[in-house]
Structure formats: structure tokens, C-alpha cells
C-alpha positions in Angstrom: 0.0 0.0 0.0 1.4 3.6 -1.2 2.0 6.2 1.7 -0.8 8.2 2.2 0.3 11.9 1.4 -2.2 14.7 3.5 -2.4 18.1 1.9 -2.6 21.1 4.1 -5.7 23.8 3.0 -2.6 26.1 2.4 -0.6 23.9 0.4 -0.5 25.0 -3.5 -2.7 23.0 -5.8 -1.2 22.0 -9.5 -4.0 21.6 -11.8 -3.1 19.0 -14.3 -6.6 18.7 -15.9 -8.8 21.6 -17.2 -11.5 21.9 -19.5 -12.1 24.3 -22.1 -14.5 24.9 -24.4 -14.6 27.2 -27.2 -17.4 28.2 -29.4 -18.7 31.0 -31.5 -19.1 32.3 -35.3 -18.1 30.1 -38.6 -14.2 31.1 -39.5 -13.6 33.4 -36.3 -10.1 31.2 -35.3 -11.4 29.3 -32.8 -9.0 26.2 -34.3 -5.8 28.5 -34.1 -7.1 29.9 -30.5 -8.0 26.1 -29.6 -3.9 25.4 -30.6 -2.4 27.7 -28.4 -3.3 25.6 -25.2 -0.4 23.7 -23.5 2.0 21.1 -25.8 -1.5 20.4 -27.3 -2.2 17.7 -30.0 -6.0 17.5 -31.8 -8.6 15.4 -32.7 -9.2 16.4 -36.1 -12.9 15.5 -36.6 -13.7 19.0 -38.3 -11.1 18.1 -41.0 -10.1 21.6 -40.3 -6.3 22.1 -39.9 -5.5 22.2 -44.0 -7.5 25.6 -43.2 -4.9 27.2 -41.3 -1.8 29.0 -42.1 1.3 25.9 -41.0 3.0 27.4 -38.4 -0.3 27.6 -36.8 -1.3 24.0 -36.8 -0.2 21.5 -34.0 0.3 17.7 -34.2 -2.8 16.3 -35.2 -4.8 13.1 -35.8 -6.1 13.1 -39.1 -10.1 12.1 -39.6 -9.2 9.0 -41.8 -8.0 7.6 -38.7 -11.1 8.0 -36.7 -13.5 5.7 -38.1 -15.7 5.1 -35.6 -16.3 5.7 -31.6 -13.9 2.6 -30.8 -11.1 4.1 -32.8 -11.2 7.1 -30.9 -11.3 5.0 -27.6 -8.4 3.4 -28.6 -6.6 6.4 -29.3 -7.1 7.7 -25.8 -5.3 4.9 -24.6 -2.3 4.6 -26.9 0.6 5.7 -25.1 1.8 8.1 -27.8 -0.3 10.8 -26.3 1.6 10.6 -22.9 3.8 13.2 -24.7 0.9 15.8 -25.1 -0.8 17.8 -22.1 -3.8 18.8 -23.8 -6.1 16.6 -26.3 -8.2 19.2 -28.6 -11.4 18.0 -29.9 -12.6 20.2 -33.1 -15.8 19.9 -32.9 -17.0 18.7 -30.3 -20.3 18.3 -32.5 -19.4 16.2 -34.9 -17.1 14.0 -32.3 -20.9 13.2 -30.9 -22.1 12.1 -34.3 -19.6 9.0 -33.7 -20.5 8.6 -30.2 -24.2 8.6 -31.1 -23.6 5.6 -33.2 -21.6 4.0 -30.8 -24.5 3.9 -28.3 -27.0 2.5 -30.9 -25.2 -0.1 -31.9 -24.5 -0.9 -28.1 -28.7 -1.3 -28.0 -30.9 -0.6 -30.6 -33.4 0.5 -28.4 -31.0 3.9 -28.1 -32.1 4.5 -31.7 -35.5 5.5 -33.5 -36.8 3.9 -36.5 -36.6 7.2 -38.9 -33.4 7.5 -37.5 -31.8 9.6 -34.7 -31.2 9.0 -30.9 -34.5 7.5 -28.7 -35.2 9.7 -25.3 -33.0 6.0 -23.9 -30.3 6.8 -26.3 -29.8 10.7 -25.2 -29.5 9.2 -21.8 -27.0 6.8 -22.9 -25.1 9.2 -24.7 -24.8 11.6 -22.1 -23.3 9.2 -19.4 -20.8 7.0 -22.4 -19.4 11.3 -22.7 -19.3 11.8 -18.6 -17.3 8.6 -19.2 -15.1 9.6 -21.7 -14.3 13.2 -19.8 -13.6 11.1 -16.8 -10.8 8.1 -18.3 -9.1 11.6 -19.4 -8.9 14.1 -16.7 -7.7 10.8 -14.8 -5.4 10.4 -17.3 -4.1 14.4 -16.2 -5.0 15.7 -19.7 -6.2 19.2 -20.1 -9.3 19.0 -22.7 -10.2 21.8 -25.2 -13.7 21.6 -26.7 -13.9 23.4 -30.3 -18.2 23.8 -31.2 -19.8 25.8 -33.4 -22.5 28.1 -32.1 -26.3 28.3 -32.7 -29.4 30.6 -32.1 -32.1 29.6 -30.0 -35.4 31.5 -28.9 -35.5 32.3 -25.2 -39.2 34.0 -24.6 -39.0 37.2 -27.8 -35.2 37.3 -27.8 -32.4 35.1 -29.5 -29.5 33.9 -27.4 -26.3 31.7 -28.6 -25.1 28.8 -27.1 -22.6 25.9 -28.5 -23.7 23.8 -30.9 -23.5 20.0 -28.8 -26.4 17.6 -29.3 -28.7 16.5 -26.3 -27.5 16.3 -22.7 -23.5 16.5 -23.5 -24.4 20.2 -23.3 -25.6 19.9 -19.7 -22.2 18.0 -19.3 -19.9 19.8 -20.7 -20.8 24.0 -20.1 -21.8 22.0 -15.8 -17.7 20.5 -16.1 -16.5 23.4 -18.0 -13.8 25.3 -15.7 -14.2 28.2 -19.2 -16.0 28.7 -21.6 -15.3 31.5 -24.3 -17.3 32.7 -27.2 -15.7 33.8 -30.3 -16.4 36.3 -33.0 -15.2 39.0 -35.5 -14.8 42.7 -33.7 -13.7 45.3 -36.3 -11.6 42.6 -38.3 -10.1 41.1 -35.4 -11.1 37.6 -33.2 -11.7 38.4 -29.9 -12.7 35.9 -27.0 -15.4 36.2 -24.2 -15.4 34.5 -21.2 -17.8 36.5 -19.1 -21.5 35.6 -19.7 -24.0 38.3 -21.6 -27.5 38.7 -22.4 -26.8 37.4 -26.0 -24.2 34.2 -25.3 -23.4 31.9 -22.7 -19.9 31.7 -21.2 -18.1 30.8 -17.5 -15.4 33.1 -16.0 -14.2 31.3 -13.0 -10.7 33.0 -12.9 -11.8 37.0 -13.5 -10.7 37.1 -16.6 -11.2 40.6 -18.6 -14.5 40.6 -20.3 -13.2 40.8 -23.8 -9.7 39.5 -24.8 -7.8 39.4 -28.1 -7.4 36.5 -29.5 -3.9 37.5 -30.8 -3.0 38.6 -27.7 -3.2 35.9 -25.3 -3.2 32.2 -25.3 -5.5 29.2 -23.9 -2.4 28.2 -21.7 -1.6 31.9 -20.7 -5.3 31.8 -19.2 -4.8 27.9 -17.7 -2.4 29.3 -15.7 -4.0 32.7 -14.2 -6.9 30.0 -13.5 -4.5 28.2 -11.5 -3.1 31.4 -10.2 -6.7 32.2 -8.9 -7.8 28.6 -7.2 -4.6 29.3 -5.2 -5.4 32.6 -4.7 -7.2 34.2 -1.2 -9.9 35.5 -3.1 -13.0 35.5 -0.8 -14.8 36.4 -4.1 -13.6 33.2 -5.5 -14.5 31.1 -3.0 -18.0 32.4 -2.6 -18.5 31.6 -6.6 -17.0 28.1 -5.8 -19.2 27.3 -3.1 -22.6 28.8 -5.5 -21.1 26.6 -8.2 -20.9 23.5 -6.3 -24.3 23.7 -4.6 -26.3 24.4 -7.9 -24.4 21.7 -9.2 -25.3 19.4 -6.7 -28.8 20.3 -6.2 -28.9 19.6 -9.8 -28.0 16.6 -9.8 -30.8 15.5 -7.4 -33.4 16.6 -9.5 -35.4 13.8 -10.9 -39.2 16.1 -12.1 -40.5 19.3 -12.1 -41.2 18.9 -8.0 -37.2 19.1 -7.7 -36.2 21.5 -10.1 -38.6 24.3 -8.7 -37.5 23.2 -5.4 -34.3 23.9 -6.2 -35.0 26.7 -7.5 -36.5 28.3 -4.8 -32.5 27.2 -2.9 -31.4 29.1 -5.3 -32.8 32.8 -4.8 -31.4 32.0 -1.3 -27.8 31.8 -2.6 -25.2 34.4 -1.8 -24.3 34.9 -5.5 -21.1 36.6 -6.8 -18.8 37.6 -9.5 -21.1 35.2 -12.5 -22.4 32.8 -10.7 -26.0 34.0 -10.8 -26.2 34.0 -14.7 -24.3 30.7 -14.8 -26.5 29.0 -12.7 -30.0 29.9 -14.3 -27.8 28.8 -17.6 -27.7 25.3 -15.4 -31.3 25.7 -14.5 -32.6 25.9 -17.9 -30.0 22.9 -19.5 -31.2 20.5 -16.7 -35.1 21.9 -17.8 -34.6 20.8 -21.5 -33.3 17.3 -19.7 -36.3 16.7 -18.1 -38.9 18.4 -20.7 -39.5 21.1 -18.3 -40.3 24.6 -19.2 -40.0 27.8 -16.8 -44.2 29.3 -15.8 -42.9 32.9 -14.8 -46.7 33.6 -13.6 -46.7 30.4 -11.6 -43.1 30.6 -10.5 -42.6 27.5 -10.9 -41.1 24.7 -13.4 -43.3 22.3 -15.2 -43.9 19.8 -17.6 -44.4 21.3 -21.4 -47.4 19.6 -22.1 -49.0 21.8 -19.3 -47.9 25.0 -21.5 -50.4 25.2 -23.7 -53.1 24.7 -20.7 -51.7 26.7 -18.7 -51.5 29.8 -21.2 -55.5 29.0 -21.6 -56.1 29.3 -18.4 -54.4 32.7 -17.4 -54.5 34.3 -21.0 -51.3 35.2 -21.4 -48.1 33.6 -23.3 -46.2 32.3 -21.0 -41.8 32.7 -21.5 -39.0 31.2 -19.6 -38.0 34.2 -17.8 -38.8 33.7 -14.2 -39.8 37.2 -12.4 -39.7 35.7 -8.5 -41.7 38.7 -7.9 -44.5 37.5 -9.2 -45.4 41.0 -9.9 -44.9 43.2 -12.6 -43.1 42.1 -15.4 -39.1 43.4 -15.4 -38.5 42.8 -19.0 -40.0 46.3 -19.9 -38.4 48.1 -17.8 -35.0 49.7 -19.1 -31.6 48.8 -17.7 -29.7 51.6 -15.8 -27.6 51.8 -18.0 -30.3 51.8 -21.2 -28.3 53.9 -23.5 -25.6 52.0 -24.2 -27.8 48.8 -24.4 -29.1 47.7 -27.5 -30.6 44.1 -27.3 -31.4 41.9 -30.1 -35.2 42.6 -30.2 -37.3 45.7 -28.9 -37.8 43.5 -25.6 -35.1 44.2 -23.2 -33.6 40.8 -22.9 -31.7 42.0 -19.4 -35.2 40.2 -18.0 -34.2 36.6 -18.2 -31.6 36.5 -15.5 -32.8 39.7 -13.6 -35.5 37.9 -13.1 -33.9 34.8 -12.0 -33.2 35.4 -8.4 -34.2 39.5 -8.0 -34.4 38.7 -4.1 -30.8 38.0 -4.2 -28.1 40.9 -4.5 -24.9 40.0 -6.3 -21.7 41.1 -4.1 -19.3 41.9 -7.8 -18.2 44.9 -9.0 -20.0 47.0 -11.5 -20.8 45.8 -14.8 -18.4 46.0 -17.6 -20.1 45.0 -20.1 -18.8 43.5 -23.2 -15.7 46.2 -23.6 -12.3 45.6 -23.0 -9.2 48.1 -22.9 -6.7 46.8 -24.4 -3.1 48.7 -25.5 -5.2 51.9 -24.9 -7.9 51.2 -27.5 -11.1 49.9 -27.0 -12.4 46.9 -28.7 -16.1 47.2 -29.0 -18.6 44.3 -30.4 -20.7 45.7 -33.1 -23.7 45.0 -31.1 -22.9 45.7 -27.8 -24.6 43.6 -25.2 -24.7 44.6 -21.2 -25.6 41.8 -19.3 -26.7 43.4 -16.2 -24.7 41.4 -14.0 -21.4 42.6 -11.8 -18.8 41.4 -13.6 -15.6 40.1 -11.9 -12.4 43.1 -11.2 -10.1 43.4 -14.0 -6.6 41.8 -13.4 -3.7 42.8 -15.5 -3.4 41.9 -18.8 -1.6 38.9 -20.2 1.4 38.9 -21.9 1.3 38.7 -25.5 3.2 35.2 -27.0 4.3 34.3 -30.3 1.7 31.4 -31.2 -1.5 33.5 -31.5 -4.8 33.2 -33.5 -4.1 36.0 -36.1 -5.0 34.6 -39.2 -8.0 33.4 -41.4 -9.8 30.0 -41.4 -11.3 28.5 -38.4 
């Protein structure tokens, strides 16, 4: 039996194994950005590296190679990746396509006649990917998760989210440690790791709201993550321990009984930094799981078949933004900040997570927004979103390094 080694609560922690998942707009360098992570090597299933400029691309595993689900399996256990400290997957979408085929041939009963995955078969995909995350953070692998983004409706506004089929969203933006949405700003690829009104992200390590893509690299920001774990942040911890609890509570949930339950916990929560808007992000992925929707007039979640009867009964079209209130309705009401907003529809979609948990009062700083100063110039999205959360403090900015994601393709 191997000595038993006790850490002290003071002792520095390494982190070996991160995740990271990237997302965003067609051809906005989320491949290159994905490269710049630490002595990475990628899964190819995009058949996207031909796209970038050479001494961009990093060792890679071509698609030919990656038949099917078992191949890939195989892969993650050859021991010619224990020279690489990150495995890239790009996408993440299309790696599911194999995985979905795995599980149906596994049992047929995981497909559907016309083709596609059963309601059995999303289940079963979902826990075969919690078991492929697991063999490789065990392994000590950082992971970087490459996915497209897509519009959904939420109420009379359009939001963005990654593109990942059934419940492997749930798992990976709930075991995401980032997640960073990429676009084009004013000819240049920026990243986003702090959550707005019109994408989903995670900032666990207060990173700037909006960084350069060519000025900062995926291991640059592994390591200020690191830095900020270790760090005596009572901010930090306070986001941790939110974090932890939604995701437990979460877990637990079984029907619409639980879910509103927990819901009602988590109005209670002393929310900081992002971890209100994150965790009605949770709220509403663990919804779809259960084919739940949000009543805002009841306050309550329930099952969607009860939508259309309940929107006979009180007369009025029922959305997915809660307003704990139960009063009047918040999303009509302008932001503080209304002039510089300038939302996708003529709704103020600010309501959604104002709504969420208005009882509670987030302990950040004040909202930044989606601006970032950078080199004395300000990069500004060309539809500026303000999510009307605090945002976390602004640390210094990273150093610049010589592998960036500078140049066209993906």
C-alpha cells in the first residue's frame, strides 16, 4: 500500500486537468485559438487544420483515422499521447455524431426507427461522454472543446449557445472550468469569457471581459486559472461554493417537483462575480433534460405539455424568464444603463436573469459589459450587449506570445 500523502488547506494546488470549451461564429479562429493551449495535439474530426496558415497548426490526428467511436477509444489509450498535455477536440459536435452511433449499436433500443437517438439513447449518450471526460482528466489531460454556435429563442429574444447535441451540453458547459465565445470585432477575433444577455460563457478566474485572441493564449489563461484557485480570493470562494451547490442540487433533481424546489434554494444563494447567470444557464439545460419549461406567472417549473393549458387558463403567453416577484413584469423596464444597451429585439432581454433570483443581490463589481481596454484602445462588439450582471475586477493583462490566432480560417 502507497504512503498516504495529506495536503494542508494552504498547500498549492497543481491543476493538471482543465476543461475548455470554445465556441462561437463560422471562421472566427477558434482552431488556431483552440492550438495555443499547453503542448496540445487535436482530434481532427472538423477536417479543419488544412485551413490554417502551417506554423499555426499543431500535431494532429487526421479524420481518416477516426472511423468510428472505438477508434477514438483506442486512441485515448495509446501511449503516444503521454507526450501531449492537452487533447483538442474540433468539434466537439461532430465528435458526438460518432458517439451517437456507438450507443446505438450498443442497443438498438438507443435509436429511432426514422433515424436519430430514442429519449434511452440521449440518456446513454450523455453518461458514455461523462465517461469519456472522466478516463481523461484521470489520465491528467487538459481537454479543449472546439463547437460551433447556434441561435435559440428564449421568450421574444435570440441567445447563442454551443452547438452539442442533447444532454452532453448539460455535461460539458456544468464540467466546464471556461468557456469563451468567439467572434469577429472590427476585423479582429476576440474571446469572451464573461456571460451576456446574448451568449453563454463561464469566467471562474476574473478574466477581462473581452480578450484578443492575438494577444493571449488558452495556456496563458490555464495558468492565471490556476493562479486564482490558489489565490485568497474571498470572491472566489463564494463563486466556488454557489457553483458546487447548484451543481449538486442539480444533480438531485429527478421532475419538475425538484427543479422548482431547487429553485426556490437558489434565490437563497449568496451569489457573486457570474455565478447567478451561470447557474440559471444550469437551471434551464437541466429543464430541457427533463422536458420542463419555466411558468414565470406560476413561479414555478413544469412539464411542457402543461404549457399550452396553462396559457389558456391565465391568458397570457407564458416565457421562460422567471420574475420571482410575481409581480410586474421586469423585462419592460430599461436597464440603468439603457443607452448603451441595445438588445437583439425591442424587448429588453436583461429580464431573463434579472428575473432569476431579484431577491438575491450579487456582491461583484459594476458591470463591464462587453468592452475591453486593451493597448489603450477599446475593442467594441458591433452589437454591444450589457448583461446586467457585476462582472468580476479586472486583473492585468496577459502577456502577449508568439503562437496567436491571427490569421484566417477556423
Amino acid at each position: 500500500m502507497s504512503k498516504i500523502v495529506i495536503k494542508k488547506p494552504t498547500d498549492y494546488i497543481k491543476i493538471s486537468s482543465t476543461i475548455t470549451l470554445i465556441y462561437g461564429q463560422p471562421s472566427s479562429r477558434k482552431t488556431t485559438f483552440a492550438g495555443t493551449a499547453p503542448n496540445p495535439i487535436m482530434f481532427d474530426f472538423d477536417e479543419g487544420v488544412h485551413r490554417l496558415a502551417k506554423k499555426y497548426r499543431v500535431p494532429y490526428i487526421p479524420v481518416e483515422q477516426l472511423r468510428n467511436w472505438g477508434d477514438v477509444m483506442e486512441m485515448i489509450d495509446d501511449p503516444i499521447l503521454d507526450d501531449y498535455d492537452t487533447l483538442i477536440f474540433d468539434s466537439v459536435t461532430k465528435m458526438a455524431d460518432y458517439l451517437a452511433d456507438f450507443v446505438i449499436r450498443q442497443n438498438i433500443k438507443n435509436g429511432k426507427q426514422g433515424g436519430g437517438l430514442s429519449l434511452q439513447g440521449f440518456g446513454a449518450l450523455g453518461e458514455a461522454f461523462r465517461n469519456f471526460i472522466k478516463k481523461i482528466k484521470t489520465k491528467g489531460k487538459h481537454i479543449v472543446f472546439v463547437a460551433h454556435d447556434k441561435e435559440y429563442k428564449e421568450g421574444d429574444s435570440t441567445r447563442l449557445r454551443p452547438d452539442i447535441v442533447g444532454s452532453n451540453l448539460g455535461v460539458v458547459t456544468r464540467d466546464a472550468d471556461l468557456i469563451g465565445y468567439m467572434e469577429i470585432v472590427n476585423n479582429e477575433a476576440v474571446v469572451q469569457f464573461t456571460p451576456t444577455d446574448r451568449f453563454y460563457a463561464k469566467n471562474s478566474c476574473q478574466l477581462e471581459p473581452q480578450l484578443r485572441a492575438s494577444e493571449t493564449t488558452i495556456a496563458e489563461i490555464i495558468e492565471r486559472y490556476e493562479e486564482g484557485i490558489n489565490s485568497e480570493s474571498v470572491e472566489m470562494e463564494r463563486y466556488k461554493k454557489v457553483i458546487e451547490t447548484v451543481t449538486a442540487d442539480l444533480e438531485k433533481c429527478e421532475d419538475a417537483i425538484d427543479l422548482s424546489g431547487a429553485y426556490e434554494k437558489l434565490k437563497t444563494l449568496d451569489h457573486v462575480l457570474t455565478s447567478k447567470l451561470e447557474s440559471w444557464e444550469m437551471f434551464k439545460q437541466k429543464a430541457e433534460e427533463l422536458g420542463l419549461y419555466f411558468d414565470k406567472g406560476v413561479g414555478a417549473f413544469l412539464v411542457k405539455e402543461e404549457q399550452a393549458e396553462s396559457s389558456e387558463q391565465t391568458g397570457e403567453n407564458q416565457t421562460e424568464n422567471p420574475n420571482p416577484q410575481g409581480g410586474e413584469d421586469t423585462a419592460e423596464k430599461p436597464s440603468e444603463n439603457a443607452e448603451n444597451d441595445k438588445p437583439h429585439t425591442g424587448e429588453n432581454v436583461q429580464a431573463e436573469t434579472a428575473e432569476v433570483a431579484e431577491n438575491v443581490k450579487p456582491q461583484g463589481g459594476d458591470s463591464n459589459g462587453a468592452e475591453a481596454e486593451t493597448n489603450g484602445e477599446v475593442v467594441k462588439p458591433q452589437k454591444a450587449e450589457r448583461s446586467g450582471f457585476d462582472t468580476p475586477t479586472v486583473p492585468s493583462k496577459p502577456k502577449a506570445t508568439k503562437k496567436t490566432a491571427d490569421v484566417t480560417g477556423e
